[in-house]
C-alpha positions in Angstrom: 14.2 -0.1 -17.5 18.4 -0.2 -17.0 18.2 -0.6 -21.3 16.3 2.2 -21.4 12.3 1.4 -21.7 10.0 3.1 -19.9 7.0 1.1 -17.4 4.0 2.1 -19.8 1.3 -0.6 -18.2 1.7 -2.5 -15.3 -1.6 -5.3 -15.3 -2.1 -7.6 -12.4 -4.1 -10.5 -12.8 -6.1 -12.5 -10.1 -5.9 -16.4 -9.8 -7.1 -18.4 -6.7 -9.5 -20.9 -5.9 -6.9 -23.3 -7.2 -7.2 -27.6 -6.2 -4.8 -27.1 -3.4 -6.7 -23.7 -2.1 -7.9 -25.6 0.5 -5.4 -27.4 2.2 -3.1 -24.1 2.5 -5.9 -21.8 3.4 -4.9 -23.7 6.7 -1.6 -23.5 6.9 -1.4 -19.8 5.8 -3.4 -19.1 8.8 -1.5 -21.3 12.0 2.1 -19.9 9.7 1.1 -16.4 9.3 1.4 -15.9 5.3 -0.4 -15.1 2.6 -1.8 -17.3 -0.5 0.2 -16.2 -3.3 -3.3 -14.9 -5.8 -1.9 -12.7 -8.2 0.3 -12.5 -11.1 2.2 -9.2 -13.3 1.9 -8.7 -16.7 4.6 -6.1 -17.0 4.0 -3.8 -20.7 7.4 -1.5 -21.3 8.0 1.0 -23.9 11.0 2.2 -25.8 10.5 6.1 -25.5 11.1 8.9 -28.4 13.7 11.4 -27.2 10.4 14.1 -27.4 9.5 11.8 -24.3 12.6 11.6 -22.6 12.6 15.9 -22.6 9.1 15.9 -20.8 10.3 15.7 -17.6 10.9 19.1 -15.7 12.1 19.1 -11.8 9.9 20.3 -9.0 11.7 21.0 -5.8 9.5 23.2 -4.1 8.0 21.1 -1.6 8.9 19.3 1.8 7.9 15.8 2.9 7.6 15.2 6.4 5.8 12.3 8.3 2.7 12.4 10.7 2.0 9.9 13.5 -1.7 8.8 12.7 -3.7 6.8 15.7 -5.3 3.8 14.5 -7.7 1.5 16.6 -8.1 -1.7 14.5 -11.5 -2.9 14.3 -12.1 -6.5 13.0 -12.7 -6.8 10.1 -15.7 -8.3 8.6 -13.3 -10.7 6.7 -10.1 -11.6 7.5 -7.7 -11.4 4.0 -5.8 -14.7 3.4 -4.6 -14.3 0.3 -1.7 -11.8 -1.8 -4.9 -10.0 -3.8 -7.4 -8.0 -1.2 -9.9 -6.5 -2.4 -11.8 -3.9 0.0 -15.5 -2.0 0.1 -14.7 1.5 -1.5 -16.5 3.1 0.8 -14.1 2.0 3.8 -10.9 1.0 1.8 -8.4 2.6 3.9 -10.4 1.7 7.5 -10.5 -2.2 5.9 -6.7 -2.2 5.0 -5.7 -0.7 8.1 -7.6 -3.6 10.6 -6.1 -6.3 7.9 -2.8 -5.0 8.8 -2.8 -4.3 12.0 -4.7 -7.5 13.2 -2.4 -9.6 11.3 1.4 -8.1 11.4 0.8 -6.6 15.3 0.1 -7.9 18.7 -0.7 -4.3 19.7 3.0 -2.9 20.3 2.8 -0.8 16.8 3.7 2.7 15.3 1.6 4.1 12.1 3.5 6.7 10.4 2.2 8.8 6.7 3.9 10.7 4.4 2.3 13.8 3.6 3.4 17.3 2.4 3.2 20.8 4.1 1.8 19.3 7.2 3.1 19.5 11.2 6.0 18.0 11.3 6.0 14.8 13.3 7.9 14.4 16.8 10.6 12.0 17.9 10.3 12.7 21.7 8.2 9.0 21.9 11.6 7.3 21.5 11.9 5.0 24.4 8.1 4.2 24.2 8.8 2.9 20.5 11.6 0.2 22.0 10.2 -3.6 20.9 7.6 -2.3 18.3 6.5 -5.4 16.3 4.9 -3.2 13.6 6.1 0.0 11.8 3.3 0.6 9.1 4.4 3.6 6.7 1.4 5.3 4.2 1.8 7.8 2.1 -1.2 9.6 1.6 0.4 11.9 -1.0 0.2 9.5 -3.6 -3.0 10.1 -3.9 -3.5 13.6 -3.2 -1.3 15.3 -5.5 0.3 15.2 -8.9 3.7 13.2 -8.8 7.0 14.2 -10.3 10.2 11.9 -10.7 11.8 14.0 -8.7 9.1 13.7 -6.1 9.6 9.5 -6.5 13.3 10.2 -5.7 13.1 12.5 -3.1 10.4 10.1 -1.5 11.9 7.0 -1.6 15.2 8.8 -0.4 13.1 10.3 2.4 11.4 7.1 3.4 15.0 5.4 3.3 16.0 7.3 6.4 12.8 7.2 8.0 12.9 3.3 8.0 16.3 2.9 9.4 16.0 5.4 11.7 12.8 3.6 13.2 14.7 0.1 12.3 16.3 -0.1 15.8 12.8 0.3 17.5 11.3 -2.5 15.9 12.0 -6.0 17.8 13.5 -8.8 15.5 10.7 -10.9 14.1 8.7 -7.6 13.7 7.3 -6.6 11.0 7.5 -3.3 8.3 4.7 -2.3 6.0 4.7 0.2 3.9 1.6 1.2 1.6 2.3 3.2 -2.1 0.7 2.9 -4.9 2.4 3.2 -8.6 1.5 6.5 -10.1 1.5 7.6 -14.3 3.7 9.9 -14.6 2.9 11.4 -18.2 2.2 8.4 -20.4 4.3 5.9 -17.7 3.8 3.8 -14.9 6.3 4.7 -12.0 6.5 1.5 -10.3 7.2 2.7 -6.8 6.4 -0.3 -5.6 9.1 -2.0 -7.1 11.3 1.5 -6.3 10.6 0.6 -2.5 11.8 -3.2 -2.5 15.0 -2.4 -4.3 15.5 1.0 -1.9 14.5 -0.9 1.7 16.1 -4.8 0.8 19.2 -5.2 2.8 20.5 -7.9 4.7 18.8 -6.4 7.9 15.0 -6.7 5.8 13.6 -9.3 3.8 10.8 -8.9 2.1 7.6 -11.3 3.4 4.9 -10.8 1.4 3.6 -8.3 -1.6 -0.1 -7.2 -1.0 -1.8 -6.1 -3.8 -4.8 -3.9 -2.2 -7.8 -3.1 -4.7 -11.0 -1.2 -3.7 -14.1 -3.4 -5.0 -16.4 -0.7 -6.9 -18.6 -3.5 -8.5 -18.4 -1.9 -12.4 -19.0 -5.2 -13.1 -21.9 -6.7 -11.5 
């Protein structure tokens, strides 16, 4: 992308069940971590300069960041492995008790990104102290139509949210953040990708990459 192609398909491809499945499907449950299950088949494009001029900045909106209340529910299967994929009809429910049962003892805080909405309060700062879970959505992604500029001012957005949160959350906690990459035109935005190179510092590492997919059974 730095020589100048654009993302134009970003495929992800499932693999498990592999011989040594079963002796980590153990382990990744005493250790906490995830069965790596997917791999990226990453398609780029070298864009005409009609492309390039496509591209016109929309600045008239805010972002600001809700506090949702969660209850986690167990979940009817507990994910073990980088590749989820969830009942459409309760995809965000599913991912939510998946996260929340697995990165949280119960000390967490559940923040989304949305536009034009209430604008979310700091005055529960000393009840955040010791959080072992901030979980950051962003509902946006999927309720509107996404401009660069949006991506930037996003990811720029979420940047202070995350450290100004950061000294809340104990060390050995956990941050999860939920996006999903967006086509923007004809190209893939990987934000994603954006938010690993944005949030990795010596202060965060990143653990695991989840690659959420509702099941919609097209093909049985």
């Amino acid at each position: 992308m730095r020589e100048g192609f654009e993302f134009y398909e970003l495929v992800i491809k499932r693999q498990h069940n592999c011989k040594t499945t079963g002796f980590w499907y153990e382990k990744s449950l005493k250790q906490n971590f995830l069965l790596l299950a997917h791999e990226y088949l990453a398609i780029f494009e070298k864009p005409s300069k009609e492309e390039n001029k496509k591209e016109t900045a929309k600045n008239n909106f805010e972002f600001i960041t809700k506090e949702l209340k969660l209850t986690p529910e167990l979940p009817e299967r507990f994910e073990t492995t980088s590749v989820w994929i969830l009942p459409s009809d309760n995809f965000d429910k599913r991912l939510n008790a998946n996260v929340l049962l697995r990165y949280s003892q119960g000390n967490y805080l559940v923040l989304d990104f949305s536009i034009n909405e209430s604008e979310f309060s700091s005055e529960r700062a000393e009840e955040l102290m010791e959080l072992d879970l901030l979980f950051i959505k962003s509902s946006f992604l999927s309720e509107i139509h996404v401009s660069k500029s949006m991506v930037e001012k996003f990811l720029d957005e979420l940047k202070k949210l995350v450290y100004n949160k950061l000294p809340f959350v104990k060390d050995g906690g956990y941050l999860v953040v939920q996006v999903k990459d967006v086509r923007i035109g004809k190209y893939i935005e990987p934000i994603a990708k954006r938010v690993i190179d944005t949030l990795s510092t010596n202060s965060l590492k990143i653990k695991e990459i989840v690659i959420a997919v509702p099941d919609v059974s097209i093909y049985s």
